[in-house]
N, C-alpha and C positions, 0 to 999 in steps of 0.2 A: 105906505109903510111896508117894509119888511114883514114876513110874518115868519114866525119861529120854526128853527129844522125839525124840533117833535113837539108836535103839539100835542097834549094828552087826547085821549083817543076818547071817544061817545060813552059814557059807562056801559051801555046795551053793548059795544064792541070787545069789551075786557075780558077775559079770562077769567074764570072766577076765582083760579089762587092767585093771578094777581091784587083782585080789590080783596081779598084775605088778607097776604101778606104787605099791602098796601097801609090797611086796619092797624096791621100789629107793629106797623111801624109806626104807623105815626102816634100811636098810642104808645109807645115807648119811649124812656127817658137814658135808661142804663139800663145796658146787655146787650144781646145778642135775636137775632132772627133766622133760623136756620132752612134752608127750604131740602127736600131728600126727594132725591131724582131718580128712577127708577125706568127704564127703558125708554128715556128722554120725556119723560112725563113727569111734573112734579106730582106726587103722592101723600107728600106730609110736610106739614109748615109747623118747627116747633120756636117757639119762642122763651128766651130765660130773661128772667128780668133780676136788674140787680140791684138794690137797697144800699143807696153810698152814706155812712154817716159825715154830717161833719167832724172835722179835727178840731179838737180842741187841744191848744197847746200846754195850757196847766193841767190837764186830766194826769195824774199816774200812773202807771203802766202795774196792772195788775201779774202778780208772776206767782 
């Protein structure tokens, strides 16, 4: 059989903001994962997460 162009790499082999940002992905449902680069280094992994309510379509619209 074929075997896959990337195959994930050894954990022991990973970068450690990759298995960070890795974490906070896949621990997210809604928002955003931001990573902030700094002379081709990542430096800071921030993450926002966002709280979706359901619609409900009889709710009234408070004004």
């Amino acid at each position: 059989m074929s075997q896959l162009a990337n195959p994930s790499p050894a954990p022991s082999s990973v970068p450690d903001w990759v298995a960070i940002t890795r974490e906070k992905v896949e621990s997210l449902r809604f928002g955003v994962v931001q990573l902030l680069v700094h002379d081709g280094r990542v430096t800071q992994i921030e993450r926002t997460e966002k709280t979706r309510l359901p619609s409900y379509p009889d709710t009234p619209v408070v004004r």
